[in-house]
Residue frames as a rotation matrix with the C-alpha (Angstrom) as fourth column:
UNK 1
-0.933 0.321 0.162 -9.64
-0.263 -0.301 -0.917 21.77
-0.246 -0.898 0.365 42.06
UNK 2
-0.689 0.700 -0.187 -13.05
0.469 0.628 0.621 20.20
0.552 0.340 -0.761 42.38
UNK 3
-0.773 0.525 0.357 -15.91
-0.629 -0.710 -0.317 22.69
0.087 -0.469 0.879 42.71
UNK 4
-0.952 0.294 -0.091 -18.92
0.306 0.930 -0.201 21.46
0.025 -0.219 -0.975 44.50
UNK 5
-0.079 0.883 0.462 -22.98
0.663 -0.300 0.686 22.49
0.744 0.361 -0.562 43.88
UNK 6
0.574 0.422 -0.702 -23.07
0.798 -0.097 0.595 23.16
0.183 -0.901 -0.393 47.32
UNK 7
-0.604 -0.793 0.083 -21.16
0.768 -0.606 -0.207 26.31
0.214 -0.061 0.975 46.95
UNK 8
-0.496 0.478 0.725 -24.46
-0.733 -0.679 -0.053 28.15
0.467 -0.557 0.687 48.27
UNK 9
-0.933 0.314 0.173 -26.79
-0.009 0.462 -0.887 26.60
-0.359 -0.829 -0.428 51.20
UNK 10
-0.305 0.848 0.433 -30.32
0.889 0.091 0.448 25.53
0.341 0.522 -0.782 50.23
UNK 11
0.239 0.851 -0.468 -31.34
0.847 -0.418 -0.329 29.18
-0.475 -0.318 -0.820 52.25
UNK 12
-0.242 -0.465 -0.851 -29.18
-0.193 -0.837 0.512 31.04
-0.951 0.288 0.112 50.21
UNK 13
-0.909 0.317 0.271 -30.96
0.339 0.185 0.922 29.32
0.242 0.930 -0.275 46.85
UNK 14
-0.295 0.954 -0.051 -34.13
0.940 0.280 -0.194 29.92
-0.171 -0.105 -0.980 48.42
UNK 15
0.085 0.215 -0.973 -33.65
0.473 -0.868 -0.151 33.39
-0.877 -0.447 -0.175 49.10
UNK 16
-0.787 -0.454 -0.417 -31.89
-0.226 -0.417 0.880 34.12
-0.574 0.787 0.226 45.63
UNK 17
-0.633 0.672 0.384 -35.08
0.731 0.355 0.582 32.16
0.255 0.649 -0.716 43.78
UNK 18
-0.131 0.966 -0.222 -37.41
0.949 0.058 -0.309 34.01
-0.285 -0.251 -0.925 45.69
UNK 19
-0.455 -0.473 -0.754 -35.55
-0.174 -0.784 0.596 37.49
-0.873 0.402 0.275 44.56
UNK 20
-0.973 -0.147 -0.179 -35.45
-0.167 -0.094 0.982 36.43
-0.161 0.985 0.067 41.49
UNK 21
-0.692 0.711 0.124 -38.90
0.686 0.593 0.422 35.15
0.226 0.377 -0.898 40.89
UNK 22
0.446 0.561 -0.697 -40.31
0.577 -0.776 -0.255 38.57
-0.684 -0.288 -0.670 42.27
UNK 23
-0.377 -0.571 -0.729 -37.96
-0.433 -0.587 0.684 40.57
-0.819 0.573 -0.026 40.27
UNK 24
-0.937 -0.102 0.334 -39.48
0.219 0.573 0.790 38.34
-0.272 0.813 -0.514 37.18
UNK 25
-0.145 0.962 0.232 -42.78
0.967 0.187 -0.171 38.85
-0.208 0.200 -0.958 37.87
UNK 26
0.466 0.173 -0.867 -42.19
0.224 -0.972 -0.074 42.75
-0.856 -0.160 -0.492 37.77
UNK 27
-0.618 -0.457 -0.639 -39.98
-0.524 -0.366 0.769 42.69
-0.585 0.811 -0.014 34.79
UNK 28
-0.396 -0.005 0.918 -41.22
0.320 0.937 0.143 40.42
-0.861 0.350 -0.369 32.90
UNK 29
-0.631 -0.545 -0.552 -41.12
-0.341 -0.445 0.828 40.57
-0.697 0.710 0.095 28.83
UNK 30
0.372 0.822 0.432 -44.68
-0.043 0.480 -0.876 39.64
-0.927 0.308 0.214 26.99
UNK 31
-0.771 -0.133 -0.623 -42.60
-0.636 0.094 0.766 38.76
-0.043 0.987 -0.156 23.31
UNK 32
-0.228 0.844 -0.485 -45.22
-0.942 -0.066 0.329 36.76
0.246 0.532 0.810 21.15
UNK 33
-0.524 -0.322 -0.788 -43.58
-0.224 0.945 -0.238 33.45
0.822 0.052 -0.568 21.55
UNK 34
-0.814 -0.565 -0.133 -44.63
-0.238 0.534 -0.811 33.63
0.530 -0.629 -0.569 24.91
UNK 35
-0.212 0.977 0.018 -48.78
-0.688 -0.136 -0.713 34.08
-0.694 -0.164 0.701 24.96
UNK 36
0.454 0.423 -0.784 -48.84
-0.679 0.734 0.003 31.20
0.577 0.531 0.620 21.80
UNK 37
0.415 0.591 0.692 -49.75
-0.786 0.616 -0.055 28.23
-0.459 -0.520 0.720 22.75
UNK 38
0.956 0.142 -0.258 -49.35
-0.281 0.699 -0.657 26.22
0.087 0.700 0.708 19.56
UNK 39
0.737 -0.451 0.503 -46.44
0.367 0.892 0.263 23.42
-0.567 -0.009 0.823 19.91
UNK 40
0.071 -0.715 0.695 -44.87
0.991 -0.028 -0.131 24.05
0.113 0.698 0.707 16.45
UNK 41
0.524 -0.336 0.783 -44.62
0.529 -0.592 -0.608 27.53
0.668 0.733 -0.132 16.71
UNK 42
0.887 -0.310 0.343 -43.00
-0.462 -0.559 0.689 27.69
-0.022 -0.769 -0.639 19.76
UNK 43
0.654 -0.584 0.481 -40.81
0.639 0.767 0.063 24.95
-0.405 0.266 0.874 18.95
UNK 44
0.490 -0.448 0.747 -39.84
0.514 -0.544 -0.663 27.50
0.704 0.709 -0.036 15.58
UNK 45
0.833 -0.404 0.377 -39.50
-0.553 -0.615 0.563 30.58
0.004 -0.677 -0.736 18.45
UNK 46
0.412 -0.774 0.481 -36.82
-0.226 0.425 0.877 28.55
-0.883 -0.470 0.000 20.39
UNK 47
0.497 -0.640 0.585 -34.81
0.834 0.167 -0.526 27.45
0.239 0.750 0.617 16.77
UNK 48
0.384 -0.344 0.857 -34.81
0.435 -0.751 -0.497 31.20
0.814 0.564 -0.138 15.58
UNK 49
0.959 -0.275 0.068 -33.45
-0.182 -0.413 0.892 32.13
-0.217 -0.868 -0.446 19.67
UNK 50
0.741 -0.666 0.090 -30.42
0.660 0.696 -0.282 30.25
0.125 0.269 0.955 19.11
UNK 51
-0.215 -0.929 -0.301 -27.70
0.856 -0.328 0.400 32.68
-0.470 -0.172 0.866 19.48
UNK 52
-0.100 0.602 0.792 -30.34
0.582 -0.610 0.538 35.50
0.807 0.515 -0.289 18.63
UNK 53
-0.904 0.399 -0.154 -31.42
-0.081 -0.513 -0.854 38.33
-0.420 -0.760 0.496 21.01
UNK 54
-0.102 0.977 0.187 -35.27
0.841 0.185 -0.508 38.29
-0.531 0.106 -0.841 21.23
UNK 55
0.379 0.631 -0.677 -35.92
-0.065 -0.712 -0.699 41.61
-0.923 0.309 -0.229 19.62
UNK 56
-0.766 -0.631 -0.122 -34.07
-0.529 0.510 0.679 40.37
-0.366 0.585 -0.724 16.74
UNK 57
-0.945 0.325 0.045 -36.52
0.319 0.942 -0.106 37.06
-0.077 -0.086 -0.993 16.79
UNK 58
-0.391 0.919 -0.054 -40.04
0.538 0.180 -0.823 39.14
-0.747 -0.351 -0.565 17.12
UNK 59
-0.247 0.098 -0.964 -40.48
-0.819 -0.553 0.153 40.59
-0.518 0.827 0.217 13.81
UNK 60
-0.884 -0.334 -0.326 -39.21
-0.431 0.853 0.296 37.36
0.179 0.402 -0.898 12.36
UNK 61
-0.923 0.385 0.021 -41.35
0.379 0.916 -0.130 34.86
-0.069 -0.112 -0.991 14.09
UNK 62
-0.415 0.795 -0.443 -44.50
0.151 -0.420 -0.895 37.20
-0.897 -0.438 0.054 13.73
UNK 63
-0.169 0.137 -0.976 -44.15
-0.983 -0.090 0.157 37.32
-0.066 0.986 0.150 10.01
UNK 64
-0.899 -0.247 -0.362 -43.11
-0.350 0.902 0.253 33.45
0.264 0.354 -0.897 10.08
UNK 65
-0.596 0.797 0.096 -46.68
0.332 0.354 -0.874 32.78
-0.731 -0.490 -0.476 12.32
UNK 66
-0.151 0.966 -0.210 -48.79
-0.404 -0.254 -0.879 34.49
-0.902 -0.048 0.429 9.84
UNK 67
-0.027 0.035 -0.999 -47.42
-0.996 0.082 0.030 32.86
0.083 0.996 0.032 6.71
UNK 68
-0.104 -0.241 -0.965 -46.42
-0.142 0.964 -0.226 29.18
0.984 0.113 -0.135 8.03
UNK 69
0.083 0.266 0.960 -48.67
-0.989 -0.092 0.112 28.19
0.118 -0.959 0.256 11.00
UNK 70
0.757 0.097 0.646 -48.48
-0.243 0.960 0.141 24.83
-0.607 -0.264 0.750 11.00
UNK 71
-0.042 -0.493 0.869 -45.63
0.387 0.794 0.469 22.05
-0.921 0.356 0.157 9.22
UNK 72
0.135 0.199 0.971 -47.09
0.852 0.476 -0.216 21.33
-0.506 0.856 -0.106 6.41
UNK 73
0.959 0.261 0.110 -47.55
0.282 -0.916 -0.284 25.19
0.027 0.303 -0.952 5.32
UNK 74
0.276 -0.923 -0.270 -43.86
-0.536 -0.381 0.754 25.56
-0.798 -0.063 -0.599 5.90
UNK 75
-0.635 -0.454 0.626 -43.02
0.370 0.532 0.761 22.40
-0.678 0.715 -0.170 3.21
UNK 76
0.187 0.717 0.671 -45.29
0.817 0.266 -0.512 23.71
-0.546 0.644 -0.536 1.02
UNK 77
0.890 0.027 -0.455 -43.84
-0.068 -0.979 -0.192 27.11
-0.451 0.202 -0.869 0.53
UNK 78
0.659 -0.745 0.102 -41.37
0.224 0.065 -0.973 28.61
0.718 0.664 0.209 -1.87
UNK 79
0.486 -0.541 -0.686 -38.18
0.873 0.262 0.412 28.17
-0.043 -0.799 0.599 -0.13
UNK 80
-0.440 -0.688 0.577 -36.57
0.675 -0.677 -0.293 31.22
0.593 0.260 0.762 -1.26
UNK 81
0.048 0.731 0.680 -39.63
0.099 -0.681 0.725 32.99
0.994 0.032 -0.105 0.22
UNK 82
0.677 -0.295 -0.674 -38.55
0.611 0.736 0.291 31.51
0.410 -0.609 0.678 3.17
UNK 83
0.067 -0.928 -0.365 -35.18
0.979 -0.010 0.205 32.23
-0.194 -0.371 0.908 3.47
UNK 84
-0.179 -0.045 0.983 -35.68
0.225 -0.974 -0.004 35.96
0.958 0.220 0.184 2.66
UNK 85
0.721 0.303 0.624 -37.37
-0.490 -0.414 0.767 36.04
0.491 -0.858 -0.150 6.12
UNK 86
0.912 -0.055 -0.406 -35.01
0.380 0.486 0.787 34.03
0.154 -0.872 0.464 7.99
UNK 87
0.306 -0.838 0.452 -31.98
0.878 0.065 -0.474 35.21
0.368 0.542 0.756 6.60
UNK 88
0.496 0.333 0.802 -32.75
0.174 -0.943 0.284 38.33
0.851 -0.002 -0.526 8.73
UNK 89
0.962 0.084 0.259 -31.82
-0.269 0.148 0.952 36.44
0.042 -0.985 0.165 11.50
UNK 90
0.083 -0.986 -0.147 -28.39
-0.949 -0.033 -0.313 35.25
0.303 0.165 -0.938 10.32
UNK 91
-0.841 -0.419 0.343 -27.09
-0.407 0.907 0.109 31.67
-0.357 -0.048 -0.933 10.73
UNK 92
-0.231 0.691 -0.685 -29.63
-0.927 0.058 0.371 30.36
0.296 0.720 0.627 7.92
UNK 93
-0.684 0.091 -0.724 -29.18
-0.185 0.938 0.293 26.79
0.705 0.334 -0.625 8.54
UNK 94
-0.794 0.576 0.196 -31.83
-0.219 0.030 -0.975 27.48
-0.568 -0.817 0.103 10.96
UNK 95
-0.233 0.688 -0.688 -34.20
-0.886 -0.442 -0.142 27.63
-0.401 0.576 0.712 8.35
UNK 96
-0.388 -0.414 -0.824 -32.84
-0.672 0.739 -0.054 24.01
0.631 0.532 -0.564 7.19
UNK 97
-0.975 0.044 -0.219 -33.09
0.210 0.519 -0.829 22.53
0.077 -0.854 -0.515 10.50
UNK 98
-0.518 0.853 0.066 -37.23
-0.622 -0.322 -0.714 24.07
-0.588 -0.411 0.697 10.57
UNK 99
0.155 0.864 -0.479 -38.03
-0.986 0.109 -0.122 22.12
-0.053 0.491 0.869 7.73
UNK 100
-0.778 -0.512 -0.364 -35.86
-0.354 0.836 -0.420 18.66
0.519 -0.198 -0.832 8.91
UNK 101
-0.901 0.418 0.113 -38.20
0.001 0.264 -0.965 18.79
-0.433 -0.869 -0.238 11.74
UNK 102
0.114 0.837 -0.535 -41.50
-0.944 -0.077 -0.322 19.96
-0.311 0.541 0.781 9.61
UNK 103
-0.142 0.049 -0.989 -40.86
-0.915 0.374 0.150 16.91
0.377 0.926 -0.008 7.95
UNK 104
-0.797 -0.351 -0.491 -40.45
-0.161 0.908 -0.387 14.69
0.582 -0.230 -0.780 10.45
UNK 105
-0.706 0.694 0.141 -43.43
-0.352 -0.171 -0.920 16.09
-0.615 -0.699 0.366 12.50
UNK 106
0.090 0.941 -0.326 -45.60
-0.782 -0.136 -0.608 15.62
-0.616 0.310 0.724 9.48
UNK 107
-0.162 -0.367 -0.916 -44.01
-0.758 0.641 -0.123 12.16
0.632 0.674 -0.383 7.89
UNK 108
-0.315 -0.405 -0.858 -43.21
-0.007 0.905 -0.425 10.18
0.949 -0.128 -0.288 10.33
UNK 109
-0.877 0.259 -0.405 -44.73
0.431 0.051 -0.901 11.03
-0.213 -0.964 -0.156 14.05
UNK 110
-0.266 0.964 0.023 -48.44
0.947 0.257 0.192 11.86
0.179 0.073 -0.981 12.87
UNK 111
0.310 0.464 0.830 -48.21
0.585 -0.781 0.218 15.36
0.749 0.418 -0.513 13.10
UNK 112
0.933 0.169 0.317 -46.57
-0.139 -0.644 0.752 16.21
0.332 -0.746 -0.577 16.37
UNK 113
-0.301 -0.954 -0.018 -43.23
-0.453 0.160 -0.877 16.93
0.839 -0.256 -0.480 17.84
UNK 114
-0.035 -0.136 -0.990 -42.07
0.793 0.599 -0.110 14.62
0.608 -0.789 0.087 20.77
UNK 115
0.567 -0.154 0.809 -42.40
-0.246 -0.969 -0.012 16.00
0.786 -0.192 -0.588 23.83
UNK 116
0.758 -0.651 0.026 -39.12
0.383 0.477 0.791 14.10
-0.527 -0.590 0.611 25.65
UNK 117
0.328 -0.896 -0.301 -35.46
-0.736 -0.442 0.513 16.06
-0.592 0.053 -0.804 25.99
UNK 118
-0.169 -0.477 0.863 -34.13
-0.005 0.876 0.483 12.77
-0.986 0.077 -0.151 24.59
UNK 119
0.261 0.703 0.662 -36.55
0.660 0.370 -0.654 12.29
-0.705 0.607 -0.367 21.74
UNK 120
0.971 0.144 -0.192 -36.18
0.001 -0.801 -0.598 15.88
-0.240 0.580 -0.778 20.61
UNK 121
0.370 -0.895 -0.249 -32.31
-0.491 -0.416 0.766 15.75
-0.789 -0.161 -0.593 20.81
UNK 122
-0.078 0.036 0.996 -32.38
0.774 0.632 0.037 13.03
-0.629 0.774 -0.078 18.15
UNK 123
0.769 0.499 0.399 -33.66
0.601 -0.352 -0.717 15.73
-0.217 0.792 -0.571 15.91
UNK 124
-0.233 -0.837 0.494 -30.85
0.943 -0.319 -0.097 17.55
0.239 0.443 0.864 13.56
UNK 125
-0.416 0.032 0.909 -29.95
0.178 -0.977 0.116 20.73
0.892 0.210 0.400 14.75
UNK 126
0.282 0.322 0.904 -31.61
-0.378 -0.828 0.413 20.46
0.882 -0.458 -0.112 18.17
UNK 127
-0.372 -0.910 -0.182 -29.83
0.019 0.188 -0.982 20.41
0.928 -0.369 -0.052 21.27
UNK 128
-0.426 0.323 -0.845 -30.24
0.688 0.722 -0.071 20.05
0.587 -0.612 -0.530 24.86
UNK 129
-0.857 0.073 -0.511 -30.71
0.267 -0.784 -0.560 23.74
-0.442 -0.616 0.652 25.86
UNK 130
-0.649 0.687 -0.325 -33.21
-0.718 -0.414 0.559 24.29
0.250 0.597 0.763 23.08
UNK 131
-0.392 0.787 -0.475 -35.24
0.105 0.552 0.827 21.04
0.914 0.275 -0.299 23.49
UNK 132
-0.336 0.408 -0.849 -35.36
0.941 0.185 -0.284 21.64
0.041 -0.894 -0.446 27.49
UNK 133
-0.829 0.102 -0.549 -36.43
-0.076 -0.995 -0.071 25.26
-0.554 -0.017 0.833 26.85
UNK 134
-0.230 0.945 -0.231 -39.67
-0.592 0.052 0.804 24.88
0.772 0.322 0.548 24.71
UNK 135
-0.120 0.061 -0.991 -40.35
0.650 0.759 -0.032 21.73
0.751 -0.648 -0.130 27.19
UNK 136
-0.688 -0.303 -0.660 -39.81
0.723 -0.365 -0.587 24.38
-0.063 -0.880 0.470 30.50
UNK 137
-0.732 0.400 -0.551 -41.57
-0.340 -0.916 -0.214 27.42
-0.590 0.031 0.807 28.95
UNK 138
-0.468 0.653 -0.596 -44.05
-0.884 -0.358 0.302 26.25
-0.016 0.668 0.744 26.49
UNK 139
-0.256 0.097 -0.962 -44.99
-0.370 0.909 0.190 22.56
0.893 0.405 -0.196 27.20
UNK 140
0.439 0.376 0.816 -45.41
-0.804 -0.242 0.544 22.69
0.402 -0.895 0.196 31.03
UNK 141
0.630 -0.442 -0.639 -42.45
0.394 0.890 -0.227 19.94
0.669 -0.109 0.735 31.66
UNK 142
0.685 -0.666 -0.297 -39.75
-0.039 -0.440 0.897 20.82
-0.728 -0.603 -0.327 34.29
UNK 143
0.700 -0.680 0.216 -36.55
0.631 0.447 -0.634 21.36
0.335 0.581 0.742 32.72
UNK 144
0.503 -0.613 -0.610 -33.67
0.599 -0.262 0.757 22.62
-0.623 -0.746 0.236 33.72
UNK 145
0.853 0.186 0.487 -31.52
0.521 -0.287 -0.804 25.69
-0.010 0.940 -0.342 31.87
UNK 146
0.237 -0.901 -0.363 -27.74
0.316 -0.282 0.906 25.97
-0.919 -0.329 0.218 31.97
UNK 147
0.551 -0.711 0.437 -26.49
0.095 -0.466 -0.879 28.64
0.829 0.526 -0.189 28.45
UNK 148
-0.375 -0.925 -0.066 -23.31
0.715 -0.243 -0.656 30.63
0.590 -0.293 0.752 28.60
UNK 149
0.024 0.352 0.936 -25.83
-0.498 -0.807 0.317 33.47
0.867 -0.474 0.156 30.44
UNK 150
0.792 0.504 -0.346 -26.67
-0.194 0.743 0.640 30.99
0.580 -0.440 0.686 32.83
UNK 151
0.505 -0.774 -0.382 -23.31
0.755 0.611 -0.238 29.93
0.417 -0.168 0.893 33.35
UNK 152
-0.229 -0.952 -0.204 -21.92
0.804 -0.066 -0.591 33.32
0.549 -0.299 0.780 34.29
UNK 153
0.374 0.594 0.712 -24.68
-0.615 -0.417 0.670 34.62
0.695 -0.688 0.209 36.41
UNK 154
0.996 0.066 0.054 -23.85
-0.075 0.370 0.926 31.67
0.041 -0.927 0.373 38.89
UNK 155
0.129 -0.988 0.087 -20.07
0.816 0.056 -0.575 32.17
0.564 0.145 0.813 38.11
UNK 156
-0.238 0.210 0.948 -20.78
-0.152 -0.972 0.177 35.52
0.959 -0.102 0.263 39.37
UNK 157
0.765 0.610 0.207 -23.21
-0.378 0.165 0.911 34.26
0.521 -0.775 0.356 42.25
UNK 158
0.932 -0.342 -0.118 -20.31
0.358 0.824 0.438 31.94
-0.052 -0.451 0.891 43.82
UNK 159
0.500 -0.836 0.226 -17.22
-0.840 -0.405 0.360 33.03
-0.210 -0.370 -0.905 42.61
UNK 160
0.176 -0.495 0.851 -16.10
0.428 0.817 0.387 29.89
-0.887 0.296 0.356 40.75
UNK 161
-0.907 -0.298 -0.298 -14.32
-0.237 -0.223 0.945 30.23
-0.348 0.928 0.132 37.27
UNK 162
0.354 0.796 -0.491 -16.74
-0.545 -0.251 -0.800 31.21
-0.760 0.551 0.345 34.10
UNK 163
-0.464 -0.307 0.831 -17.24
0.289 0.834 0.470 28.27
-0.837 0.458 -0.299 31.66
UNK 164
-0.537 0.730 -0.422 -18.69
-0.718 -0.659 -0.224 29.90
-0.442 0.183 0.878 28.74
UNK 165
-0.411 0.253 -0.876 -19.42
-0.533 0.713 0.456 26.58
0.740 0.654 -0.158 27.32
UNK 166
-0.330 0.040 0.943 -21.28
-0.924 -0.217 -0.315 25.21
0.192 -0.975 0.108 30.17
UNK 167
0.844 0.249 -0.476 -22.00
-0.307 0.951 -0.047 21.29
0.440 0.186 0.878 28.67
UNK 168
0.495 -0.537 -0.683 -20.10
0.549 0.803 -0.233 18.49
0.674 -0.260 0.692 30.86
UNK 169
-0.455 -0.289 0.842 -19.44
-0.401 -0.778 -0.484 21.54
0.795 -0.558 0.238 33.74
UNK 170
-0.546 0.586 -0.599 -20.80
0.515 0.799 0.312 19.07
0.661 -0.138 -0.737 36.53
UNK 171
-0.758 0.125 -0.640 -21.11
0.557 -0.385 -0.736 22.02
-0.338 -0.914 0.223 39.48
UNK 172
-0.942 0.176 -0.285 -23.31
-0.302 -0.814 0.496 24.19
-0.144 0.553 0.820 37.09
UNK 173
-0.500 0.649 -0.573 -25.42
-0.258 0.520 0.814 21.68
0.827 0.555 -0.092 36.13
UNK 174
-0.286 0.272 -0.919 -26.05
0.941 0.263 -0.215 20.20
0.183 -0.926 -0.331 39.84
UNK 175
-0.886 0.072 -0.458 -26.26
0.255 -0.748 -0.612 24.15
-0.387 -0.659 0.645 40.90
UNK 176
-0.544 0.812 -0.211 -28.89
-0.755 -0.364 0.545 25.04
0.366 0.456 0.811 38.25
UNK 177
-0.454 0.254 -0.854 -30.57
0.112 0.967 0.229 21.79
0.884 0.008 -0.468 39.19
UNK 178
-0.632 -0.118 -0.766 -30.58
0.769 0.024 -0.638 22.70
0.093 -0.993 0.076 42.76
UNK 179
-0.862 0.214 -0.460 -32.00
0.057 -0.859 -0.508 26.29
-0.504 -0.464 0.728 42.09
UNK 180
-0.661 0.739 0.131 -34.94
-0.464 -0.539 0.703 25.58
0.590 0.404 0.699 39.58
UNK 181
-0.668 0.234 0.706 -38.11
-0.743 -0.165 -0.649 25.13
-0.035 -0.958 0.284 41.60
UNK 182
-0.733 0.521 0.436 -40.22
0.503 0.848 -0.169 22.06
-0.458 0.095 -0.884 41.34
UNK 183
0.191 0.978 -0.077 -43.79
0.868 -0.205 -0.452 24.23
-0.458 0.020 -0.889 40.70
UNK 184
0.654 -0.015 -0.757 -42.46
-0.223 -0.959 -0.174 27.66
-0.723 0.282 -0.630 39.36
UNK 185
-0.053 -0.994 0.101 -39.94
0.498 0.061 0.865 26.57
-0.866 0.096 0.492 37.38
UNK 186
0.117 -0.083 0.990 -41.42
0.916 -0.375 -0.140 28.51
0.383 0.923 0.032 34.17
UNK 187
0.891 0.217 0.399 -41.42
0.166 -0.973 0.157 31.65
0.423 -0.074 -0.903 35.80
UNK 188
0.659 -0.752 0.016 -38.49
0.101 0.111 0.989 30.95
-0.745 -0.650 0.149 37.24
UNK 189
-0.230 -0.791 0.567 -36.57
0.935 -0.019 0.354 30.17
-0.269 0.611 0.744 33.88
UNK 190
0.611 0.332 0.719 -38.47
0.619 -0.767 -0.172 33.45
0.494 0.550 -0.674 32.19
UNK 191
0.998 0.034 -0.060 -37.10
0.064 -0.779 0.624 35.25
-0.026 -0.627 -0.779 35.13
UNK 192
0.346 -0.922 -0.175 -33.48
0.038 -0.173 0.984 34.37
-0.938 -0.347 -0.024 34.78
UNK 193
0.083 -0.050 0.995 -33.70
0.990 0.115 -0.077 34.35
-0.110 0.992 0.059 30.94
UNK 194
0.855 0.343 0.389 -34.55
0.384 -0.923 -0.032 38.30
0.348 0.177 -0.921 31.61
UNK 195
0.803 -0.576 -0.155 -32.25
-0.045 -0.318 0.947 39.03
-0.595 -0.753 -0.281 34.65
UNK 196
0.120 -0.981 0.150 -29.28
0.573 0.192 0.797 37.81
-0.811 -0.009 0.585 32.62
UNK 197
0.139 -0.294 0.946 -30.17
0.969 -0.154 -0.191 39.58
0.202 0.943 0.264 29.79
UNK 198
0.479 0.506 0.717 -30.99
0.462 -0.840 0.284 42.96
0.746 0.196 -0.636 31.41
UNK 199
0.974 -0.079 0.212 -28.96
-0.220 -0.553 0.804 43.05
0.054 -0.830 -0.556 34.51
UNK 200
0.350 -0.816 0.459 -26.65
-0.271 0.381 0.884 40.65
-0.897 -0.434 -0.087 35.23
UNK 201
0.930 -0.176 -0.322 -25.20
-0.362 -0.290 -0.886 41.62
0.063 0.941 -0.333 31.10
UNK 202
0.714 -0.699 0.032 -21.85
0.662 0.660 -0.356 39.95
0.228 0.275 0.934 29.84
UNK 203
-0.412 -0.911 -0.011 -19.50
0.776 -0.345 -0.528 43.22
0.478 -0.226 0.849 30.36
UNK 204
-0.507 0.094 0.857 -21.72
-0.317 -0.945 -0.084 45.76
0.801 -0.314 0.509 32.46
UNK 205
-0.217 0.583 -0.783 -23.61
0.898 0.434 0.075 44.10
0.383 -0.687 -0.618 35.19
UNK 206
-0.219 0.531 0.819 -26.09
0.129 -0.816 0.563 46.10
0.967 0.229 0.110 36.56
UNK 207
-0.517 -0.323 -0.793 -25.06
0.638 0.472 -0.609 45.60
0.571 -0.820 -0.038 40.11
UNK 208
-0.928 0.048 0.370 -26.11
-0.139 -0.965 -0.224 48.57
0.347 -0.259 0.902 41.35
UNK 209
-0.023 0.978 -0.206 -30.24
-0.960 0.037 0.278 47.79
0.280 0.204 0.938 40.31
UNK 210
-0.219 0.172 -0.960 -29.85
-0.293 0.927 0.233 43.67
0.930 0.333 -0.153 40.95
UNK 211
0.129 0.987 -0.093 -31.96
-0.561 0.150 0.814 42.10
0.818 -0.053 0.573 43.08
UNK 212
0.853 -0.232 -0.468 -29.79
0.458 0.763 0.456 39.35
0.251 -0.604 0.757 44.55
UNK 213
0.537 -0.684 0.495 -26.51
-0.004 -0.588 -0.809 41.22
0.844 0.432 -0.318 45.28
UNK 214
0.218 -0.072 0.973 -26.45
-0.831 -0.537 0.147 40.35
0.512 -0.841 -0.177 48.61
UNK 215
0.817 0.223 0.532 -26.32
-0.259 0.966 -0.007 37.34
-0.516 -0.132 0.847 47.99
UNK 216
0.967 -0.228 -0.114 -23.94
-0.173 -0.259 -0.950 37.88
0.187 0.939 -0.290 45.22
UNK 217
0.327 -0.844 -0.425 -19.93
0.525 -0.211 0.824 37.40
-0.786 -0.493 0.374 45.73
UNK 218
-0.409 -0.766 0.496 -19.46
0.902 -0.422 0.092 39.38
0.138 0.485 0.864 42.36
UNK 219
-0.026 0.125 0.992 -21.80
0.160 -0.979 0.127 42.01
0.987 0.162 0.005 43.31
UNK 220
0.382 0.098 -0.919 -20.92
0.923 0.014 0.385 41.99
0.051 -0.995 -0.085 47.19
UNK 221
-0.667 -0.739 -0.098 -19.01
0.737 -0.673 0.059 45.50
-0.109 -0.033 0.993 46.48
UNK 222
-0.571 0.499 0.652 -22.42
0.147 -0.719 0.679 46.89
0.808 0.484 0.338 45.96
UNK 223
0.153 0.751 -0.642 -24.44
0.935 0.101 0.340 45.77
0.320 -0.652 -0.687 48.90
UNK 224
0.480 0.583 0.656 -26.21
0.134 -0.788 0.602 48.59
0.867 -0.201 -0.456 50.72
């Protein structure tokens, strides 16, 4: 069976964005990552997310900012010293993959990280969800954001089967595509980065409290 984007109407995306983008602006989560500015250490932020929860990640990357702001200050340190802090975070080879890139940022591209999905995917260790995330939230590029959260919020929204892997899924992609907004689209991702973490949760959904539900075919059993 061949599911199609169009499994909601553009006034049913509008209506769900605008939900959601009000519901963001009231929830919304001030971690550190998201008031710094600086390039590389948001870049780091988005590594040490990987398959992290953020409170997890904001210890971490607050130590990691005051010891290794910049590249170079990361190759220059003792690595063990290092990897004591990251190692907090589990899956280390993050740590590996921070100083692949440190190197390349400061060898070989004059000090700065690309700022093209393409470009960045080249780099070991970073993929398409991570490079279009820093890009979306911290670089002021559109970009579009389909994780497994992602994937089974609008699995949810629609009623199509949950992919948790959600790469080469073509209706997902085209749907997320469809709902981020040309001009909002950072508040927009922030907002569904929260929502999925706080509401619309892998085995409790918070139907009850969720914003769009009416909109919703898994949380139509809630509607008012």
């Amino acid at each position: 069976m061949t599911i199609e984007a169009e499994s909601l109407s553009q006034d049913q995306i509008y209506k769900v964005r605008r939900r959601l983008l009000e519901w963001g602006r009231n929830n919304f989560v001030l971690y550190p990552w998201r008031i710094e500015s600086d390039a590389w250490l948001t870049f780091v932020a988005e590594l040490f997310l990987q398959r992290t929860q953020a409170r997890q990640v904001k210890g971490v990357f607050e130590e990691f900012r005051s010891h290794y702001p910049t590249p170079t200050d990361l190759l220059n340190a003792d690595i063990k010293e290092v990897s004591r802090l990251t190692r907090k975070l589990g899956l280390n080879f993050r740590l590996a993959v921070a100083r692949d890139i440190a190197t390349f940022v400061v060898r070989h591209n004059r000090g700065v990280l690309p700022e093209d999905v393409n470009e960045l995917t080249k780099l070991k260790g970073v993929g398409t969800y991570t490079a279009s995330a820093w890009l979306s939230l911290h670089r002021g590029k559109r970009a579009v954001l389909v994780d497994s959260n992602v994937a089974r919020w609008l699995s949810r929204l629609t009623g199509n089967p949950y992919n948790r892997d959600p790469r080469g899924v073509s209706w997902l992609q085209e749907l997320a595509e469809r709902m981020t907004p040309v001009r909002s689209f950072k508040a927009y991702n922030y907002a569904v980065l929260d929502f999925t973490m706080n509401v619309c949760t892998p085995r409790t959904p918070d139907c009850t409290r969720c914003p769009i539900r009416a909109n919703c075919r898994f949380g139509s059993k809630f509607r008012d």
